[in-house]
C-alpha positions as CSV (number, residue, x, y, z in Angstrom):
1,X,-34.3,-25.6,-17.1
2,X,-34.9,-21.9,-17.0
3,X,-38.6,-22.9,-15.3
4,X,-36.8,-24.6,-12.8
5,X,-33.9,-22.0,-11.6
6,X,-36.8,-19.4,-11.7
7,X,-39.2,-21.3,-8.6
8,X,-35.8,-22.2,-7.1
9,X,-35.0,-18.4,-6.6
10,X,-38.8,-17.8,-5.4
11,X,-39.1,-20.3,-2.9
12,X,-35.4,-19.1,-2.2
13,X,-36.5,-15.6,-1.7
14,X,-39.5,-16.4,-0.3
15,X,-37.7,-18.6,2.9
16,X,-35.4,-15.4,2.5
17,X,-38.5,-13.1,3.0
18,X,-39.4,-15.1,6.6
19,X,-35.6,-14.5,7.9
20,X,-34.1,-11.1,9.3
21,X,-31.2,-9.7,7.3
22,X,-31.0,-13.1,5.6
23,X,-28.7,-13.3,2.6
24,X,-29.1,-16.4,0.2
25,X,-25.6,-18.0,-0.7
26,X,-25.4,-20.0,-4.0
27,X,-22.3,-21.9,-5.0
28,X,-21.2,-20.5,-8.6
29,X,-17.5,-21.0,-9.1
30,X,-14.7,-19.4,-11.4
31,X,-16.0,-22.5,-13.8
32,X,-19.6,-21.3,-13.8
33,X,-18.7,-17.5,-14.4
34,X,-16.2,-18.4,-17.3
35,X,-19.4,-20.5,-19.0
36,X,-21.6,-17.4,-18.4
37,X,-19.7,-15.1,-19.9
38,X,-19.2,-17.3,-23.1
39,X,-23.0,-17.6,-23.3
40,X,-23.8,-14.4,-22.9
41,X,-20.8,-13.3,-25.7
42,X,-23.0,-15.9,-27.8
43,X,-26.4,-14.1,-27.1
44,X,-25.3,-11.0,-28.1
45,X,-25.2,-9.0,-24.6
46,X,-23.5,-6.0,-24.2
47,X,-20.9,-4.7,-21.6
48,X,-23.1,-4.8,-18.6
49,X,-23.3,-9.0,-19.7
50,X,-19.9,-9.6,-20.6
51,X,-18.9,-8.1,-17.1
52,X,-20.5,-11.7,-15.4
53,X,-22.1,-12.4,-12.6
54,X,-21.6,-10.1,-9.7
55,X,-20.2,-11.1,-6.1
56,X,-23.2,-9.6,-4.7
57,X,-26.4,-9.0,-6.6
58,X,-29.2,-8.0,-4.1
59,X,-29.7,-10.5,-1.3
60,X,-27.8,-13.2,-3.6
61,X,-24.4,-13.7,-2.4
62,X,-22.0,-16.1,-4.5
63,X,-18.4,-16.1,-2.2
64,X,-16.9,-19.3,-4.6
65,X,-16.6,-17.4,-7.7
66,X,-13.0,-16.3,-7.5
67,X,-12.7,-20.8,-7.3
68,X,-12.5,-22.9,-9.6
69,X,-14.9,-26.4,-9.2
70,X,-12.5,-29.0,-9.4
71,X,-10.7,-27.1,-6.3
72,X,-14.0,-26.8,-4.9
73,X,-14.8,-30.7,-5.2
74,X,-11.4,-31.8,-4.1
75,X,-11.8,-29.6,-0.6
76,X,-15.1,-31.5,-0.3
77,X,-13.5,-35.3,-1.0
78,X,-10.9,-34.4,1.4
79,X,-13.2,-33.4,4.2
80,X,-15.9,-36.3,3.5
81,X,-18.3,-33.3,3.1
82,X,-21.3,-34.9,0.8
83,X,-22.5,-33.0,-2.0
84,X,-24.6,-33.8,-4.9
85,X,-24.0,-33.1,-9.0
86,X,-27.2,-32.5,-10.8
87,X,-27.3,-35.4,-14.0
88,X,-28.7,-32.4,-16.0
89,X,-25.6,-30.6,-15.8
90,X,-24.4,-33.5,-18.7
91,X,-27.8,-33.0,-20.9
92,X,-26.7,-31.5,-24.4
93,X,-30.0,-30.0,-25.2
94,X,-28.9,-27.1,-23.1
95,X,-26.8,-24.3,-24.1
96,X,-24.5,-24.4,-20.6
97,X,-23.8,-27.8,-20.9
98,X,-22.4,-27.6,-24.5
99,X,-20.6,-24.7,-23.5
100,X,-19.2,-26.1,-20.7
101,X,-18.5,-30.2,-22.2
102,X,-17.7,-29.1,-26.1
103,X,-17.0,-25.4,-26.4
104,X,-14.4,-24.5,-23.4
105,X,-12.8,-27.9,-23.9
106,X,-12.1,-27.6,-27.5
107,X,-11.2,-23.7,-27.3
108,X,-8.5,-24.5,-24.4
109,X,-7.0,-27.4,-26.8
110,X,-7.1,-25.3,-30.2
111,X,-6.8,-21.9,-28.8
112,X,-5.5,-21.1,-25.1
113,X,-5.3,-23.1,-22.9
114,X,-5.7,-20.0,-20.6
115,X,-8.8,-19.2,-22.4
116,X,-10.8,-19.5,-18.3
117,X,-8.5,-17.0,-16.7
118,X,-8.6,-14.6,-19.7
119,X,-12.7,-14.6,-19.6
120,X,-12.2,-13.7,-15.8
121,X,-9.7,-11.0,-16.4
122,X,-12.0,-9.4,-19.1
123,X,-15.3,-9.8,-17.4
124,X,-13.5,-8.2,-14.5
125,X,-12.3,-5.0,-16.3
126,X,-15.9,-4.8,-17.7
127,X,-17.2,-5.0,-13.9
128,X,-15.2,-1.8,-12.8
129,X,-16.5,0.3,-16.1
130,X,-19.9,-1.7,-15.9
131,X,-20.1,0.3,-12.2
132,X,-19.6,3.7,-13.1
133,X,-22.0,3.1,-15.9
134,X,-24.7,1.5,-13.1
135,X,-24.0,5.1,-11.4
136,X,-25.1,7.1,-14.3
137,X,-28.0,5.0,-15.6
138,X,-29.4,5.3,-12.0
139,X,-28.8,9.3,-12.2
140,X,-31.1,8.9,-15.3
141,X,-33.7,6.9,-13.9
142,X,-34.1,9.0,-10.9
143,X,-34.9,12.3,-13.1
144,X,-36.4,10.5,-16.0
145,X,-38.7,7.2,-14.7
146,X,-41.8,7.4,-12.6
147,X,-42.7,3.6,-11.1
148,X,-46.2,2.9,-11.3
149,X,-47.3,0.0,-8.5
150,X,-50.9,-0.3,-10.7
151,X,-51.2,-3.9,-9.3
152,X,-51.9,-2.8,-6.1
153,X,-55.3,-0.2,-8.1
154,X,-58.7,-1.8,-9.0
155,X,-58.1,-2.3,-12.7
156,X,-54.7,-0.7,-12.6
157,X,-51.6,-2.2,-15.0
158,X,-48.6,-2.4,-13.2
159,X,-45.7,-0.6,-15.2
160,X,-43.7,2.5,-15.6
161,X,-43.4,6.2,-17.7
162,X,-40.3,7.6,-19.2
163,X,-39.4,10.8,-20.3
164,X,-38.6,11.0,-23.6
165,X,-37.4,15.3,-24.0
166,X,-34.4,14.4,-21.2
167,X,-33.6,10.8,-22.6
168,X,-33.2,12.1,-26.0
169,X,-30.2,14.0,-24.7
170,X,-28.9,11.1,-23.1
171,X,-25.6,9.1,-25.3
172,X,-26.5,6.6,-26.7
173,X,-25.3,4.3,-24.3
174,X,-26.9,5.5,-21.5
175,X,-29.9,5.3,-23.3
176,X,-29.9,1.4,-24.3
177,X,-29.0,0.8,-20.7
178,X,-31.8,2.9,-19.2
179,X,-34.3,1.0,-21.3
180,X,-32.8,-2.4,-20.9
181,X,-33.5,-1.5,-17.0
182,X,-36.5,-0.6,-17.0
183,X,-37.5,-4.1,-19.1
184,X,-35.8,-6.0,-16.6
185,X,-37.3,-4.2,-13.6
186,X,-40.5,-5.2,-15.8
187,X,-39.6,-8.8,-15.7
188,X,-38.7,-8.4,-19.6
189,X,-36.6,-11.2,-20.9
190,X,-34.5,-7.5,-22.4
191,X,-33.4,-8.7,-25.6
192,X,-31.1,-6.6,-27.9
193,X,-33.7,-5.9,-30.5
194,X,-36.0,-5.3,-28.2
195,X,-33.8,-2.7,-26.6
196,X,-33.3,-1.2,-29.7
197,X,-36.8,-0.8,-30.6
198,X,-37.5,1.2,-27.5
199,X,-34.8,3.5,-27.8
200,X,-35.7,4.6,-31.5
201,X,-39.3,5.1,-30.4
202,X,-38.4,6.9,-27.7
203,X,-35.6,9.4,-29.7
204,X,-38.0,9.2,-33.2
205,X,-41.2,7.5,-33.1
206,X,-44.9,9.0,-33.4
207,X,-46.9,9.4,-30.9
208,X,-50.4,6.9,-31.0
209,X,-48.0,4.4,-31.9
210,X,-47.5,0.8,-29.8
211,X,-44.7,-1.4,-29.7
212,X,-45.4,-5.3,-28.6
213,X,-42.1,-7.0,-26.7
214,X,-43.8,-10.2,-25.5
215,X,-45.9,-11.9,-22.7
216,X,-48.1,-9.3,-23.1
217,X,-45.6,-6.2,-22.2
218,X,-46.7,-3.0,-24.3
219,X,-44.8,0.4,-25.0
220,X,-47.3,3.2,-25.7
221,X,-45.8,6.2,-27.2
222,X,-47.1,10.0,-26.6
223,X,-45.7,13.1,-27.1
224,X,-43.8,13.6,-24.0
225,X,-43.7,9.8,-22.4
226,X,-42.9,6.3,-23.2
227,X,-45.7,4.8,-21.2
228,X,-44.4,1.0,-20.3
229,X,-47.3,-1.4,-19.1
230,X,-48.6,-5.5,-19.0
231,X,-52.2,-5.5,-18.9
232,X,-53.7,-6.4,-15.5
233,X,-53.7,-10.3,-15.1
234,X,-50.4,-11.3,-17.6
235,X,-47.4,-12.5,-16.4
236,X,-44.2,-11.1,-16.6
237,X,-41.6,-13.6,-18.5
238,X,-39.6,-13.7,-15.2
239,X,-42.7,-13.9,-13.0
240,X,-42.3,-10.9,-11.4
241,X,-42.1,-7.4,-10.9
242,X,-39.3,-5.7,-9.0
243,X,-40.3,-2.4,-7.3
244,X,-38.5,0.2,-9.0
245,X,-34.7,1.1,-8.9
């Protein structure tokens, strides 16, 4: 399921790429966002997860989040505007749909039957601290990341060096945010442990040392950098590299 969202976003972005000033509009409703925030609560993610999914997140636009989908279908019946469901969006091997068919339903009959709006007010009180905390971790990375493009060098690795004297005096939450940005700018799946890992071996760890995330991503520590690499022909988990902040 993720295999398929992730080459539905490239060939999105790449029809995108063709197009002037083109934006790419996806259809995730109030419905969607309260799921999201459920299965991110279960994976562990921090404040920056809890918050949701933004209105805007680069070129992706979502404008039906503040609706929920049974409005959404209804204003289509009414029209006689044809739309299709996806019969995967009913298979229980995947996490959404459990959420969505057995979790929300059973927590809005035994719990609240408000529990949709109250994800929606929470994740939106997260999004207003989650941006003043975007604003400082991109302070940080501007004085404390260097981007290296090493794809585009005979024999280069594509990655990035951080500095570990001025993230040392960074809080602690700056800190797990800084590195969980600069995995996903990696195309790091940026798991909590992993996160975690980086941070102590950035504030503690010996230089000569190597951590190993995954898919091939490496952490090399010296004295004075965190030196953040995939060796020249590996794949990132998400298939790609962004280019920098």
């Amino acid at each position: 399921e993720h295999g398929a969202r992730e080459l539905r976003y490239r060939a999105l972005h790449q029809v995108a790429d063709r197009l002037e000033r083109a934006v790419i509009c996806v259809g995730h409703s109030a419905d969607d966002q309260a799921e999201e925030i459920l299965i991110r609560l279960i994976r562990g993610s921090g404040r920056s997860g809890l918050s949701g999914m933004r209105p805007v997140s680069g070129r992706v636009v979502r404008p039906l989040l503040g609706v929920g989908r049974e409005r959404i279908l209804a204003y289509l019946r009414d029209r006689g505007i044809a739309f299709c469901l996806d019969p995967s969006n009913r298979d229980p091997r995947f996490l959404r749909n459990r959420v969505r068919h057995e979790l929300l339903p059973l927590l809005e009959e035994r719990f609240d039957p408000g529990i949709r709006k109250a994800l929606l007010k929470t994740a939106a009180s997260l999004a207003e601290d989650e941006a003043l905390l975007d604003s400082m971790t991109t302070e940080a990375w501007e004085r404390l990341v260097r981007w290296r493009h090493g794809r585009e060098e005979p024999g280069g690795e594509p990655g990035c060096l951080l500095e570990r004297d001025g993230f040392r005096e960074l809080p602690p939450a700056l800190q797990r945010r800084l590195v969980e940005r600069i995995l996903w700018r990696l195309g790091s799946r940026a798991r909590y442990a992993h996160i975690v890992r980086v941070v102590d071996a950035a504030v503690r760890g010996t230089p000569g040392r190597e951590l190993h995330l995954g898919r091939g991503l490496r952490v090399g520590l010296q004295r004075d950098v965190l030196e953040f690499s995939y060796p020249v022909g590996r794949v990132p988990w998400r298939g790609r590299l962004a280019d920098g902040a």
